[in-house]
N, C-alpha and C positions, 0 to 999 in steps of 0.2 A: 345833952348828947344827941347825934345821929338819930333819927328814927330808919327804918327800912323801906321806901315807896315804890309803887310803880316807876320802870325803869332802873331801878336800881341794879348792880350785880351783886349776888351779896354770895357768901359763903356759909354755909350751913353744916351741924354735925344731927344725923338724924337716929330716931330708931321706929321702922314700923312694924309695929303688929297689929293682930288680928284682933276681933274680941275674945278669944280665950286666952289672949297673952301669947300665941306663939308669933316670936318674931319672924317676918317675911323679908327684910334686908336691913341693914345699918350701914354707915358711914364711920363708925366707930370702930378704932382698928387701923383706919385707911383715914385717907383724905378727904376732907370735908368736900362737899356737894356744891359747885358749884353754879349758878344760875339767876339771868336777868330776870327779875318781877314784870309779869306782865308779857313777857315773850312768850310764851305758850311751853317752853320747853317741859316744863314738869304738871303736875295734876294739878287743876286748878284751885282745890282745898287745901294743898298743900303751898302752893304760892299767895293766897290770901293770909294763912296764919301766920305768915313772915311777915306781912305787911303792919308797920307798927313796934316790931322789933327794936331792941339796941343792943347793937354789940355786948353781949355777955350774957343777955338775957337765955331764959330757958322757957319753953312752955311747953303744956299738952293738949293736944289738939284732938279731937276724935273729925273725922272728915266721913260724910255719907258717901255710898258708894255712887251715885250723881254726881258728885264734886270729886270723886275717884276716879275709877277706869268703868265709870258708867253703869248702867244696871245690864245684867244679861239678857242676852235678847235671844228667845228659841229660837229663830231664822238662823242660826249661825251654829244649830248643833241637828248634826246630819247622821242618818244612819244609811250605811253603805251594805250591799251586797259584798261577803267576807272574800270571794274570789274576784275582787277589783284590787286588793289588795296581795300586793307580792308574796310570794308563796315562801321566801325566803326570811319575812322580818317575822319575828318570834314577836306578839305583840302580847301587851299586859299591858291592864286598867294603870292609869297613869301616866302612862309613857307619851312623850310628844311627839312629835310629830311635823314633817315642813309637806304641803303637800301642795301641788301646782293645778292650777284649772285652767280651761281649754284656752284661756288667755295669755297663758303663761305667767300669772299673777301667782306669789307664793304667799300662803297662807299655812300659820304655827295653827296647830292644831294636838288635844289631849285625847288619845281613848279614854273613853267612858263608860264602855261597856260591852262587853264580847258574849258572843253565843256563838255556835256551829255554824249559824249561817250567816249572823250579820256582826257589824262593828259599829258603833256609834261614838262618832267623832262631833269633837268642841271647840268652834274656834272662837269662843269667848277668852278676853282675857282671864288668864288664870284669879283674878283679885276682881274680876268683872262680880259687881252684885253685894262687893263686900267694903261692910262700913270699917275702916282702918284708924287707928290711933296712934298718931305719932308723937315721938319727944321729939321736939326740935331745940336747939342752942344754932343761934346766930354768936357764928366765929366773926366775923368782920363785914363793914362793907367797904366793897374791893373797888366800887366807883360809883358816881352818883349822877 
Protein backbone atom coordinates (compact mmCIF):
# COMPACT_ATOMS: atom_id res chain seq x y z
CA UNK A 1 0.00 0.00 0.00
CA UNK A 2 0.62 3.87 -0.69
CA UNK A 3 2.91 5.25 1.85
CA UNK A 4 2.43 9.35 2.44
CA UNK A 5 5.57 11.50 1.16
CA UNK A 6 6.85 14.74 0.56
CA UNK A 7 4.68 16.38 -2.10
CA UNK A 8 1.97 14.47 -1.53
CA UNK A 9 -1.84 15.87 -0.90
CA UNK A 10 -3.25 13.86 1.38
CA UNK A 11 -6.25 14.15 3.47
CA UNK A 12 -6.41 13.85 7.22
CA UNK A 13 -9.02 13.44 10.24
CA UNK A 14 -7.41 15.12 13.29
CA UNK A 15 -7.67 15.71 17.02
CA UNK A 16 -5.42 18.31 18.86
CA UNK A 17 -4.97 18.73 22.46
CA UNK A 18 -3.09 20.10 24.96
CA UNK A 19 -1.37 18.15 27.69
CA UNK A 20 -4.08 18.20 30.06
CA UNK A 21 -6.30 16.62 27.39
CA UNK A 22 -8.33 19.69 26.49
CA UNK A 23 -9.01 19.72 22.99
CA UNK A 24 -7.88 22.86 20.93
CA UNK A 25 -9.57 21.82 17.40
CA UNK A 26 -10.65 18.64 15.41
CA UNK A 27 -11.60 17.80 12.11
CA UNK A 28 -13.98 15.21 13.39
CA UNK A 29 -17.52 16.24 12.71
CA UNK A 30 -16.50 18.12 9.63
CA UNK A 31 -14.26 17.31 6.71
CA UNK A 32 -11.00 15.94 6.81
CA UNK A 33 -8.04 18.36 6.58
CA UNK A 34 -6.76 18.81 3.55
CA UNK A 35 -3.01 19.52 2.61
CA UNK A 36 0.44 19.05 0.39
CA UNK A 37 3.39 17.36 2.63
CA UNK A 38 6.14 19.66 2.41
CA UNK A 39 4.27 22.90 1.38
CA UNK A 40 4.39 24.74 4.41
CA UNK A 41 0.79 24.92 4.76
CA UNK A 42 0.29 23.32 8.17
CA UNK A 43 2.90 23.12 11.46
CA UNK A 44 5.69 21.44 10.58
CA UNK A 45 5.34 18.51 13.39
CA UNK A 46 2.32 17.91 12.25
CA UNK A 47 3.29 17.36 8.41
CA UNK A 48 6.16 15.10 9.33
CA UNK A 49 3.93 12.62 11.44
CA UNK A 50 2.02 12.14 8.15
CA UNK A 51 4.86 11.31 6.36
CA UNK A 52 5.04 7.38 6.39
CA UNK A 53 1.36 7.08 6.64
CA UNK A 54 -1.12 4.61 4.73
CA UNK A 55 -4.49 5.21 4.17
CA UNK A 56 -6.32 3.93 7.17
CA UNK A 57 -3.80 4.22 9.40
CA UNK A 58 -4.11 6.08 12.85
CA UNK A 59 -1.33 7.48 15.11
CA UNK A 60 -0.47 9.75 17.97
CA UNK A 61 1.82 12.14 17.80
CA UNK A 62 2.88 14.59 20.60
CA UNK A 63 4.65 17.51 18.45
CA UNK A 64 7.09 20.26 20.78
CA UNK A 65 6.07 23.58 20.63
CA UNK A 66 9.25 24.24 18.14
CA UNK A 67 7.76 22.04 15.64
CA UNK A 68 4.32 23.90 16.52
CA UNK A 69 3.66 27.48 16.45
CA UNK A 70 7.12 28.09 17.85
CA UNK A 71 8.15 28.88 21.38
CA UNK A 72 6.85 32.49 22.77
CA UNK A 73 8.87 35.15 22.45
CA UNK A 74 8.50 38.18 25.22
CA UNK A 75 9.26 40.85 22.43
CA UNK A 76 5.72 40.23 21.28
CA UNK A 77 3.85 40.84 24.68
CA UNK A 78 3.49 44.64 25.31
CA UNK A 79 2.07 46.61 28.02
CA UNK A 80 0.28 49.74 26.94
CA UNK A 81 -0.76 52.98 28.74
CA UNK A 82 -4.85 51.94 29.45
CA UNK A 83 -6.04 55.38 27.90
CA UNK A 84 -4.36 54.35 24.28
CA UNK A 85 -6.99 52.24 24.43
CA UNK A 86 -10.67 53.23 23.42
CA UNK A 87 -12.76 54.25 26.07
CA UNK A 88 -15.56 52.52 24.61
CA UNK A 89 -14.21 48.44 24.41
CA UNK A 90 -15.19 46.93 27.73
CA UNK A 91 -11.93 44.78 28.03
CA UNK A 92 -11.37 41.41 30.09
CA UNK A 93 -8.38 39.04 30.44
CA UNK A 94 -8.94 36.93 27.48
CA UNK A 95 -10.34 38.70 25.06
CA UNK A 96 -8.60 39.29 21.51
CA UNK A 97 -8.02 41.58 20.07
CA UNK A 98 -6.86 43.03 16.04
CA UNK A 99 -4.83 45.91 16.71
CA UNK A 100 -2.87 47.99 13.70
CA UNK A 101 0.71 49.77 14.05
CA UNK A 102 1.86 52.76 12.47
CA UNK A 103 2.41 50.75 9.40
CA UNK A 104 -0.80 49.78 9.12
CA UNK A 105 0.15 46.04 9.63
CA UNK A 106 -2.56 44.14 11.68
CA UNK A 107 -1.74 42.13 14.36
CA UNK A 108 -4.28 39.46 16.55
CA UNK A 109 -3.60 40.23 19.83
CA UNK A 110 -4.90 38.57 23.68
CA UNK A 111 -5.16 40.74 27.00
CA UNK A 112 -3.34 39.44 29.56
CA UNK A 113 -3.80 41.62 32.05
CA UNK A 114 -5.54 44.71 33.24
CA UNK A 115 -4.90 47.28 36.14
CA UNK A 116 -6.20 51.03 36.45
CA UNK A 117 -3.64 52.22 34.46
CA UNK A 118 -2.21 49.70 32.18
CA UNK A 119 -3.15 46.77 29.77
CA UNK A 120 -0.73 43.99 28.75
CA UNK A 121 -1.33 42.75 25.43
CA UNK A 122 0.01 39.26 23.57
CA UNK A 123 0.65 38.77 20.37
CA UNK A 124 2.03 35.39 20.64
CA UNK A 125 0.16 32.72 19.02
CA UNK A 126 -2.42 31.52 21.23
CA UNK A 127 -0.70 27.62 21.20
CA UNK A 128 2.67 29.61 20.93
CA UNK A 129 5.12 27.57 23.69
CA UNK A 130 2.82 24.63 23.76
CA UNK A 131 3.74 21.13 23.19
CA UNK A 132 0.38 19.62 21.31
CA UNK A 133 -0.68 15.91 20.79
CA UNK A 134 -2.46 14.95 18.04
CA UNK A 135 -4.60 11.77 16.70
CA UNK A 136 -4.11 11.88 13.29
CA UNK A 137 -5.89 8.99 10.69
CA UNK A 138 -4.99 9.46 7.22
CA UNK A 139 -8.33 9.32 5.21
CA UNK A 140 -6.65 9.08 1.71
CA UNK A 141 -4.07 10.15 -0.55
CA UNK A 142 -5.79 12.47 -2.81
CA UNK A 143 -2.58 12.62 -5.35
CA UNK A 144 0.85 11.83 -5.50
Amino acid sequence: MEKAKRGDTVRVHYTGSLEDGTVFDTSRGGEPLEFTIGAGEIIPGFEEAVIGMTPGESKRKLVPAKDAYGLARPERTVQVDRDMIPGELQLFVGQELEIEDQHGRVTNVVVKELTDKTVTLDGNHPLAGKDLQFQIELVEIVSA
